[in-house]
One Martini backbone bead per residue (centre of mass of N, CA, C, O) as a GRO file, in nm:
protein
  399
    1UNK     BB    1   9.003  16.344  13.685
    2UNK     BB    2   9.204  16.507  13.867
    3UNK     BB    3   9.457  16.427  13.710
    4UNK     BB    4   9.330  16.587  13.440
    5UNK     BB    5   9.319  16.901  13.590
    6UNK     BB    6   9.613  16.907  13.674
    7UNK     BB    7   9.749  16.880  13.394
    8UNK     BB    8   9.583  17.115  13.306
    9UNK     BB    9   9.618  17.350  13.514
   10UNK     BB   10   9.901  17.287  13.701
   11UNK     BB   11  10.061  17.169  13.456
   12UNK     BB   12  10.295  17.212  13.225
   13UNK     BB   13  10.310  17.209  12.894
   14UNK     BB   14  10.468  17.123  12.652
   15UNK     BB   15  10.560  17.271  12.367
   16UNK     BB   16  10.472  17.099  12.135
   17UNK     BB   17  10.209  17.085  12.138
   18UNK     BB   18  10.153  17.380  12.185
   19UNK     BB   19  10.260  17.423  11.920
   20UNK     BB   20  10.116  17.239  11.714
   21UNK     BB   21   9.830  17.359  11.784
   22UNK     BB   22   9.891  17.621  11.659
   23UNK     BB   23   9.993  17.564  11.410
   24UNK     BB   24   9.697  17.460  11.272
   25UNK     BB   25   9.539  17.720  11.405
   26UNK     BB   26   9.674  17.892  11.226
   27UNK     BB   27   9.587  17.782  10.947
   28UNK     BB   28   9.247  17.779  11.050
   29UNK     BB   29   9.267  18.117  11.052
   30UNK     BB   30   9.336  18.183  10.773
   31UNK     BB   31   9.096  18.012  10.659
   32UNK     BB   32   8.896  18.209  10.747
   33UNK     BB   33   9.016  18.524  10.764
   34UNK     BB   34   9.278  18.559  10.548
   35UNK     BB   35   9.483  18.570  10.823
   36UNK     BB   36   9.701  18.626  11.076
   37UNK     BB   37   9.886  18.574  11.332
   38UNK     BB   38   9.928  18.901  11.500
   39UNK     BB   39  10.062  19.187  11.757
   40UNK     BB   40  10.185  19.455  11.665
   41UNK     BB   41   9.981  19.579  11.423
   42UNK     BB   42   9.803  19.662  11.668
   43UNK     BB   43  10.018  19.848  11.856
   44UNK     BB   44  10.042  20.050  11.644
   45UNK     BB   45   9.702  20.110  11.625
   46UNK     BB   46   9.712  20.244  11.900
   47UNK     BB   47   9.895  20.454  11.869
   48UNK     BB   48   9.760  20.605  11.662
   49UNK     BB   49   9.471  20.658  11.852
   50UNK     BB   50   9.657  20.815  12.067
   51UNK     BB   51   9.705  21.042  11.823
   52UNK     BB   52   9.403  21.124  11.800
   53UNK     BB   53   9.372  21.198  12.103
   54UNK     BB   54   9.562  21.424  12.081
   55UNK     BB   55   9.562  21.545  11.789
   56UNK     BB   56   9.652  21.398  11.543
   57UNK     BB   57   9.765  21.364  11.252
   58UNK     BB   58   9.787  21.060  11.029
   59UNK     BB   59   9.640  21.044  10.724
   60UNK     BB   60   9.958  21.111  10.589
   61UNK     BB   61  10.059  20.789  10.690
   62UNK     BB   62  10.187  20.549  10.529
   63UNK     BB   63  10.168  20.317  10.734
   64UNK     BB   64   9.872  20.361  10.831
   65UNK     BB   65   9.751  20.304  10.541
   66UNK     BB   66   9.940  19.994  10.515
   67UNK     BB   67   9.715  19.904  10.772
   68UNK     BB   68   9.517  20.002  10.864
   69UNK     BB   69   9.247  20.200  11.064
   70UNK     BB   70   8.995  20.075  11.069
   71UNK     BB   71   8.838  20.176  11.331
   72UNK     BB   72   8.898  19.964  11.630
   73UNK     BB   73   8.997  19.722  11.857
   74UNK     BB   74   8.686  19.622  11.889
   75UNK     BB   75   8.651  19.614  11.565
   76UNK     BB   76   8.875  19.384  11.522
   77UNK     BB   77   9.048  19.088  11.466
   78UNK     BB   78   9.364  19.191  11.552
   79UNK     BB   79   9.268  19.276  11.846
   80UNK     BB   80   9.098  18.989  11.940
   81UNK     BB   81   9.364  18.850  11.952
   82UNK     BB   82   9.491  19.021  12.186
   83UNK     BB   83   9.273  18.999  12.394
   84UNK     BB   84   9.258  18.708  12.396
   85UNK     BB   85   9.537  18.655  12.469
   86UNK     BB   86   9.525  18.757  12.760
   87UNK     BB   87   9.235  18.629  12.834
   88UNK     BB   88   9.369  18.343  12.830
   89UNK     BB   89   9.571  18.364  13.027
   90UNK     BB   90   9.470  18.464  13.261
   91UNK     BB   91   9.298  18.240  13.310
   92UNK     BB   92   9.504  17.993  13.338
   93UNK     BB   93   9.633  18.097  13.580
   94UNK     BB   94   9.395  18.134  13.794
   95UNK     BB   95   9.304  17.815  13.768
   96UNK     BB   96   9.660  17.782  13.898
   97UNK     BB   97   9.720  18.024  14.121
   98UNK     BB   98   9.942  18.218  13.954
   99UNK     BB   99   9.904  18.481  14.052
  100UNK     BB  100  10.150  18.771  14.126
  101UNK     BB  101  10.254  18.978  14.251
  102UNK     BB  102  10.561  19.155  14.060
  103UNK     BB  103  10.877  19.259  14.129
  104UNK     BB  104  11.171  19.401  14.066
  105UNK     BB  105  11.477  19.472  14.265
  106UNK     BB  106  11.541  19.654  14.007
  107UNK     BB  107  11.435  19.929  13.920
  108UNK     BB  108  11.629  19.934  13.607
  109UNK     BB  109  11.408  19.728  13.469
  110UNK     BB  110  11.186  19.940  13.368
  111UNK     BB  111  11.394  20.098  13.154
  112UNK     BB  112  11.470  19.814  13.030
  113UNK     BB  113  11.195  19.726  12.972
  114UNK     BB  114  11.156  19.983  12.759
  115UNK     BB  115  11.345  19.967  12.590
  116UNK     BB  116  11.337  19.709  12.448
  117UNK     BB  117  11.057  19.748  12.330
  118UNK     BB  118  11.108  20.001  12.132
  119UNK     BB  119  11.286  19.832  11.983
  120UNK     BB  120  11.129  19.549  11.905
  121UNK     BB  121  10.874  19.749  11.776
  122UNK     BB  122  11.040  19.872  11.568
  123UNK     BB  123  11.188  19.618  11.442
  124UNK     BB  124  10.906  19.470  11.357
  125UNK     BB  125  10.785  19.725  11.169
  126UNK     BB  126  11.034  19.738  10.987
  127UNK     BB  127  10.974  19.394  10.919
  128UNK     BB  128  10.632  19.331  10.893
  129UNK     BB  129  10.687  19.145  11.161
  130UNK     BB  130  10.776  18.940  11.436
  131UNK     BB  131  10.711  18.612  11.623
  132UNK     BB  132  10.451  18.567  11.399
  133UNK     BB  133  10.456  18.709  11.105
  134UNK     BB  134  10.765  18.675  11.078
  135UNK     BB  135  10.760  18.349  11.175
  136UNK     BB  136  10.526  18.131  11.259
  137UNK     BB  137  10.345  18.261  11.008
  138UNK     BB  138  10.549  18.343  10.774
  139UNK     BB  139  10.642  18.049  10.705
  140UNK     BB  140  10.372  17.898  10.594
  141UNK     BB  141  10.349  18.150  10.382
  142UNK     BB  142  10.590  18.135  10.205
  143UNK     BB  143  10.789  18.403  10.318
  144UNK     BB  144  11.089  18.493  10.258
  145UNK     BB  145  11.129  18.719  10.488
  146UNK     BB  146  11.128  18.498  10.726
  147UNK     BB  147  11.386  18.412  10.696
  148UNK     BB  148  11.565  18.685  10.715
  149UNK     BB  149  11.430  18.718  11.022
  150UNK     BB  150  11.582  18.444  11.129
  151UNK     BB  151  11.866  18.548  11.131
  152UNK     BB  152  11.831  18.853  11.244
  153UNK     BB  153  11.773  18.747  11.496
  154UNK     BB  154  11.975  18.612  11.624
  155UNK     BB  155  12.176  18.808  11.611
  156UNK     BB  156  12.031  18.982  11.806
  157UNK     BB  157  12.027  18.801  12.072
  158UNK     BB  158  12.323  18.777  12.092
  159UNK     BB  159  12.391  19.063  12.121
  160UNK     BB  160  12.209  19.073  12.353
  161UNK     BB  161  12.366  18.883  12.581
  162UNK     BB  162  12.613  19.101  12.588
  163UNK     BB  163  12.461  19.332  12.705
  164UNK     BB  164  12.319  19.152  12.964
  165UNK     BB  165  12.618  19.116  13.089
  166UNK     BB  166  12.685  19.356  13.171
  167UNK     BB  167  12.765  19.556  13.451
  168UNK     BB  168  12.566  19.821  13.331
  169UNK     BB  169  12.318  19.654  13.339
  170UNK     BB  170  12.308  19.478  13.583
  171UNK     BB  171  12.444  19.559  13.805
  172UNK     BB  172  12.366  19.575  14.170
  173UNK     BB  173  12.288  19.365  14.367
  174UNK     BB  174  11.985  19.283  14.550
  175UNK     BB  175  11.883  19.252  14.829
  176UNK     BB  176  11.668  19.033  15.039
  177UNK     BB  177  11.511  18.964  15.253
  178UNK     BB  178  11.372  18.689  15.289
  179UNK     BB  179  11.165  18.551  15.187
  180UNK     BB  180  10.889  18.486  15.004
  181UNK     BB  181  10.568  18.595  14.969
  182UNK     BB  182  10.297  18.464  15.049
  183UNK     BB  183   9.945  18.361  14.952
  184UNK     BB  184   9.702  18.387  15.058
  185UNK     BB  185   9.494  18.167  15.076
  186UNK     BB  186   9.219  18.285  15.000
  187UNK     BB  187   9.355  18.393  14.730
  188UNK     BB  188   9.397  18.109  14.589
  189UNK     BB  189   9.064  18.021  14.610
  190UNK     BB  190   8.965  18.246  14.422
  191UNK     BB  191   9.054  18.227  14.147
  192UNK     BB  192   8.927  18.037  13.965
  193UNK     BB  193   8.673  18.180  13.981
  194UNK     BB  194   8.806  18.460  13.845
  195UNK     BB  195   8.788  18.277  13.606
  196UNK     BB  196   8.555  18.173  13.533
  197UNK     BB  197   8.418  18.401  13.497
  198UNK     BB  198   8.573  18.535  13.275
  199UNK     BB  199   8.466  18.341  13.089
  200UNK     BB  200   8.182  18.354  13.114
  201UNK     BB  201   8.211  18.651  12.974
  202UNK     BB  202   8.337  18.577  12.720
  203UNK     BB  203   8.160  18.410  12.622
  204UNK     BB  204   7.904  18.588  12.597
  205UNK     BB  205   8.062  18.787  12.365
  206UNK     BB  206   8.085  18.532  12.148
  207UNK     BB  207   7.749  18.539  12.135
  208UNK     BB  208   7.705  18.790  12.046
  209UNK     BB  209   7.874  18.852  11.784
  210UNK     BB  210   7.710  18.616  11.634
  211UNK     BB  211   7.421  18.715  11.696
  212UNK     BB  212   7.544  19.024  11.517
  213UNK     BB  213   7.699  18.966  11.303
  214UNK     BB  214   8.018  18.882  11.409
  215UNK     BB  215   8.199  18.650  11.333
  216UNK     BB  216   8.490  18.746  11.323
  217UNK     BB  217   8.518  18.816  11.585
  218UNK     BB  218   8.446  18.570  11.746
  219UNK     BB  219   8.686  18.405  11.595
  220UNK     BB  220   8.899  18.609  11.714
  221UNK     BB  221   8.838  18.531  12.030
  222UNK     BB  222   8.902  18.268  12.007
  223UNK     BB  223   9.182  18.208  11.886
  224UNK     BB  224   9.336  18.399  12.101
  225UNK     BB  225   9.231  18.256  12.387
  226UNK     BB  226   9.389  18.001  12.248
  227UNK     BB  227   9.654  18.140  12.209
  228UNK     BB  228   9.679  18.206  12.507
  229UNK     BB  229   9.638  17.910  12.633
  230UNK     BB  230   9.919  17.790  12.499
  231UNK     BB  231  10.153  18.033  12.576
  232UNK     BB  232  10.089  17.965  12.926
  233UNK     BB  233  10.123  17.669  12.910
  234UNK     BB  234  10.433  17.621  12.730
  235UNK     BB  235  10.570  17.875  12.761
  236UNK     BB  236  10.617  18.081  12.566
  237UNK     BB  237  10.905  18.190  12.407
  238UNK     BB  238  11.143  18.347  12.210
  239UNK     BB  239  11.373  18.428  12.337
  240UNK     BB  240  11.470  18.140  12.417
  241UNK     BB  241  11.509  18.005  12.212
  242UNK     BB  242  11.773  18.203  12.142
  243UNK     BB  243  11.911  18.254  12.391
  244UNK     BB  244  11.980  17.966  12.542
  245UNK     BB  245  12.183  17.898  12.326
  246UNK     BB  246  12.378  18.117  12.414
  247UNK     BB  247  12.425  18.030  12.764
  248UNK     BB  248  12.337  17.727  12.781
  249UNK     BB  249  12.186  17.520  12.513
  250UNK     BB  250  11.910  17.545  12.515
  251UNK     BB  251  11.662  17.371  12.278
  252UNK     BB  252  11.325  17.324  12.340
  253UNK     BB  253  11.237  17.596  12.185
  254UNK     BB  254  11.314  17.572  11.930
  255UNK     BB  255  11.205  17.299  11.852
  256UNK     BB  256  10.897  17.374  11.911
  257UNK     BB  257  10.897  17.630  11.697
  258UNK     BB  258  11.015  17.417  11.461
  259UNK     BB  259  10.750  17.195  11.499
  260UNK     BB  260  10.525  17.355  11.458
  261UNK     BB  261  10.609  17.514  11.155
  262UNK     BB  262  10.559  17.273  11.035
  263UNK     BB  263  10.300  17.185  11.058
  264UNK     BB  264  10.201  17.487  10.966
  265UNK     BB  265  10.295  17.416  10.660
  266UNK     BB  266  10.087  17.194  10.553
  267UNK     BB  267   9.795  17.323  10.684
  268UNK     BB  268   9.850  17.593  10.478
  269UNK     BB  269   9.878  17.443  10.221
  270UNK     BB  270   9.611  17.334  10.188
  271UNK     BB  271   9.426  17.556  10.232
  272UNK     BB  272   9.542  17.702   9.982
  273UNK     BB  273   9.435  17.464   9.756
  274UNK     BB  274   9.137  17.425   9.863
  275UNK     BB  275   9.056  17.759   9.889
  276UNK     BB  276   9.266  17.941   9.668
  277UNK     BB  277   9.482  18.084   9.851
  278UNK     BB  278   9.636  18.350   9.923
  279UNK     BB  279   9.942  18.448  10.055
  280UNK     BB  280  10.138  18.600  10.267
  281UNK     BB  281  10.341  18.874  10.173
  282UNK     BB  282  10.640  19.020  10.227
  283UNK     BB  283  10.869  19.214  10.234
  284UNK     BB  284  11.242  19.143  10.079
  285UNK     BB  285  11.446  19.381  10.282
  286UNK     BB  286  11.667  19.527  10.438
  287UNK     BB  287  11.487  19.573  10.666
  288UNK     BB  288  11.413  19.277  10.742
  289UNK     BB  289  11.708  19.292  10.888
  290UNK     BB  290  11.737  19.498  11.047
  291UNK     BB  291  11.495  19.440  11.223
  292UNK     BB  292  11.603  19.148  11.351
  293UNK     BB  293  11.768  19.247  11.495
  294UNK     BB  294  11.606  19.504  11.676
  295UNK     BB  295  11.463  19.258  11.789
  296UNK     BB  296  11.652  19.077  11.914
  297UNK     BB  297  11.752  19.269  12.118
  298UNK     BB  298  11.485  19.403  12.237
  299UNK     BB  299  11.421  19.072  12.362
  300UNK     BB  300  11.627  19.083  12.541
  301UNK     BB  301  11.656  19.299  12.702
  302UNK     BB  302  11.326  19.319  12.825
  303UNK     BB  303  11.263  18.981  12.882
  304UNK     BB  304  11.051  18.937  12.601
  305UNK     BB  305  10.821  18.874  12.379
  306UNK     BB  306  10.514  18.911  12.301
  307UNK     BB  307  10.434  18.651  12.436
  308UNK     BB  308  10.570  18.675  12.703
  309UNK     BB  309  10.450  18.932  12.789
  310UNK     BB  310  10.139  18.872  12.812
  311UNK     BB  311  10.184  18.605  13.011
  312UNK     BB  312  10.367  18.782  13.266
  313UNK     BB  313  10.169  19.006  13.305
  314UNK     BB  314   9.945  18.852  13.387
  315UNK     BB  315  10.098  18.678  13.670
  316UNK     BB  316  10.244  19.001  13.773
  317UNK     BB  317  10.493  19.123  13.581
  318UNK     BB  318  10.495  19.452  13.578
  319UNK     BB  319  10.814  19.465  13.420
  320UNK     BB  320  10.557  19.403  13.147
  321UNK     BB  321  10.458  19.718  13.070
  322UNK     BB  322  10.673  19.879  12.996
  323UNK     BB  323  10.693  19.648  12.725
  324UNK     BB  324  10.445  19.739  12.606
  325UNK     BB  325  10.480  20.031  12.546
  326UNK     BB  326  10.740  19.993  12.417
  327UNK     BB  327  10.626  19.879  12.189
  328UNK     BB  328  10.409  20.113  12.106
  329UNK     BB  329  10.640  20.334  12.083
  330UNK     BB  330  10.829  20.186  11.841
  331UNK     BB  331  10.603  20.155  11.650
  332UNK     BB  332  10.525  20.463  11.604
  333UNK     BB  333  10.806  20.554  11.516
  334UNK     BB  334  10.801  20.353  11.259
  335UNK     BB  335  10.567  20.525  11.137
  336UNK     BB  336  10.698  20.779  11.115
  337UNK     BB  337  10.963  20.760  10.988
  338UNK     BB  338  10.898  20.576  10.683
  339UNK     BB  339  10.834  20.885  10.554
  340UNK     BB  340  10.968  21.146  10.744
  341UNK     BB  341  11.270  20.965  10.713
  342UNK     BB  342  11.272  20.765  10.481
  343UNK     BB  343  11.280  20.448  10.525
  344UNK     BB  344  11.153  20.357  10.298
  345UNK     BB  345  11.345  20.467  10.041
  346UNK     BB  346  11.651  20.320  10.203
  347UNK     BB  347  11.496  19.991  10.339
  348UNK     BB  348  11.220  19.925  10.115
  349UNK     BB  349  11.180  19.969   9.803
  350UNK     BB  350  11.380  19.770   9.680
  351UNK     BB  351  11.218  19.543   9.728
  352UNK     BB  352  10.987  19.259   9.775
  353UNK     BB  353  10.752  18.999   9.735
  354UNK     BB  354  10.842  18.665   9.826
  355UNK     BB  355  10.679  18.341   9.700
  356UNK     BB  356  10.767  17.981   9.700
  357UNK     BB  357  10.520  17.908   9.529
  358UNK     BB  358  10.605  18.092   9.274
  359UNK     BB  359  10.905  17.996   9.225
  360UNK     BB  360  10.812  17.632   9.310
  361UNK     BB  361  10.591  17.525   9.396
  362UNK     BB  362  10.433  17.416   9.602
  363UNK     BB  363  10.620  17.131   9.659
  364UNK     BB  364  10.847  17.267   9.650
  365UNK     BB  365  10.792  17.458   9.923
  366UNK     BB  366  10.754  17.235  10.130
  367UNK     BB  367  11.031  17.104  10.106
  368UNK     BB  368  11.227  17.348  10.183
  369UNK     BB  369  11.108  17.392  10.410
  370UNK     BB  370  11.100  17.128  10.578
  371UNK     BB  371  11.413  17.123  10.549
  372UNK     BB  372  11.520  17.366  10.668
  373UNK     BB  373  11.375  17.302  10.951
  374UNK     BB  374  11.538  17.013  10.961
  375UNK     BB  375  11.785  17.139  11.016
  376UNK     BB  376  11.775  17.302  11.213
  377UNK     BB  377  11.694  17.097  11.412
  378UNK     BB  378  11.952  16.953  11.394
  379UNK     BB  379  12.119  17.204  11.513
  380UNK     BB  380  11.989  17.210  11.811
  381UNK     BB  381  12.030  16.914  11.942
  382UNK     BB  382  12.357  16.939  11.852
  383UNK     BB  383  12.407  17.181  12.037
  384UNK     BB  384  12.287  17.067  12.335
  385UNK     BB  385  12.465  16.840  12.354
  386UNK     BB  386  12.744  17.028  12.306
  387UNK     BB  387  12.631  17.266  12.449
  388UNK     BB  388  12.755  17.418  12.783
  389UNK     BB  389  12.711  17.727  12.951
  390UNK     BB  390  12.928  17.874  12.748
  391UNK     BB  391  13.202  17.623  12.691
  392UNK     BB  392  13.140  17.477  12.414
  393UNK     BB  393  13.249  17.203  12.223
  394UNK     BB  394  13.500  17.085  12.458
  395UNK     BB  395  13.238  16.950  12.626
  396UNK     BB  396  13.224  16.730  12.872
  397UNK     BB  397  13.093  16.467  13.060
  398UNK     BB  398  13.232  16.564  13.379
  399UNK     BB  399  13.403  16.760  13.367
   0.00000   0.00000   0.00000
């Protein structure tokens, strides 16, 4: 039972299992509530209501019309998968008692973990969804868009390697005396309880939910910290899967989270053909190719996409926050630009919203679907192999 308890508690889980229950979880959720698992579209429409608190008019703005503002993100559940996500992280930090205020020794860390948001955000919402909605939610619904957007998103974080790697980036190293500081005992020992506690509080508002009859709020504050507790046990990071690929070669976090993409596309399929359902289809436009390069460069400037983000703000790690802000202001700019300045009418309007589905029919869409991905993960292998910390394919073991 203790091996049991440290295993679940202490020790980081698979990301294969991780991504594989996720992608289940996603395709079972959206079974239900007929949306998908996805968390930028509601930090647009944060800032939206933080313009609205502060006296702007938005409603004659194309864009928070195009995503609807109704209610507060108390009252949505795209609201309650973000803050289920948190506090899903956050249980399962305390119970393995890893908080621990951390800053970064370089303070010019916070302003560019404020661009990277910035860039991300608005990124994210050029291509009308994240690494989310636009990757691991958006291929199962076999929404030609994220094609388009994980092509762009690899270039955008190649891109972003070079940046974060130039010495006016990095900047002069920090030295710190001495080693880092220890957490008080006392302090270890308290943290599963407020663990416990949180949860226990937590699970009382999801029996409140159903029993004033908001059964959706109540499934979707369930599936948001099942999908906070699997982002921070599996430590999923979509920033790793492709900077990594760049810096280092490996390929652990590419392979699970299209492992998982497999997995969500067969049981998102199912629930499609079983229960009638149109499958959610985004505009592949210019736009979303713009998008997902500002997206991959932005989440590697950061330090984090959007989900690694969520659990090591979580953790203690302060210099995510201004990178949640900057998703949050960067969101919102894409929102006035959208048509106050053109952007719609530029790199979206020529577009259309296609899917595989239409196009090829249920079983030829899931055929190309899982052919593409089975390529992908044979050359993510292959790259791992063979390439290794950025000295190309000419590199041999023993070198």
């Amino acid at each position: 039972m203790k091996s049991m308890l440290d295993k679940v508690f202490n020790q980081y889980w698979s990301p294969y299992a991780a991504m594989g229950i996720a992608g289940v979880l996603s395709a079972v959720y959206f079974g239900i509530t007929g949306t998908v698992w996805a968390v930028t579209g509601e930090f647009t429409r944060l800032g939206g209501h933080i313009l609205q608190m502060l006296g702007v008019d938005i409603s004659d703005w194309a864009y928070f019309n195009l995503i609807h503002m109704d209610g507060t993100t108390w009252s949505r559940t795209d609201g309650w998968i973000v803050w289920g996500m948190f506090i899903g992280a956050l249980m399962m930090i305390l119970f393995s008692n890893n908080f621990k205020i951390r800053a970064p020794r370089q303070k010019r860390r916070f302003v560019q973990g404020l661009i990277g948001g910035i860039i991300a955000g608005a990124g994210a919402r050029l291509a009308l969804g994240c690494n989310l909605a636009a990757f691991f939610t958006g291929v199962p619904q076999f929404s030609l868009h994220s094609w388009i957007f994980i092509v762009a998103t690899g270039a955008g974080t190649y891109l972003g390697t070079k940046v974060v790697n130039t010495s006016w980036w990095k900047g002069k190293p920090a030295l710190q005396r001495g080693g880092a500081a220890a957490r008080p005992a006392k302090t270890r020992k308290i943290q599963p309880y407020v663990g416990g506690l949180i949860a226990l509080l937590y699970a009382g508002l999801i029996v409140y939910f159903f029993l004033s009859g908001r059964t959706m709020l109540g499934a979707a504050a369930i599936f948001g910290a099942a999908f906070g507790i699997l982002i921070e046990r599996g430590q999923i990071c979509f920033t790793s899967a492709f900077r990594d690929l760049w810096i280092s070669g490996r390929a652990t976090m590419t392979k699970a989270i299209t492992a998982g993409m497999a997995v969500s596309s067969v049981a998102t399929l199912i629930i499609i053909l079983v229960y009638g359902m149109e499958p959610i289809t985004k505009i592949a436009a210019p736009s979303t190719f713009i998008g997902g390069i500002l997206f991959g460069l932005g989440i590697v400037m950061a330090g984090g996409c959007e989900t690694g983000m969520m659990y090591r703000l979580m953790e203690g790690q302060v210099v995510f926050l201004p990178v949640f802000i900057g998703n949050i202001i960067g969101a919102t700019g894409l929102a006035y630009a959208w048509d106050h300045l053109g952007v719609y009418s530029l790199l979206v309007k020529s577009g259309s919203p296609i899917n595989l589905i239409d196009v090829m029919g249920p079983a030829g869409a899931l055929i190309a679907t899982l052919l593409l991905l089975g390529i992908g993960f044979i050359i993510a292998v292959y790259w791992q192999k063979n390439y290794r910390f950025g000295v190309g394919f000419n590199y041999k073991k023993g070198a």
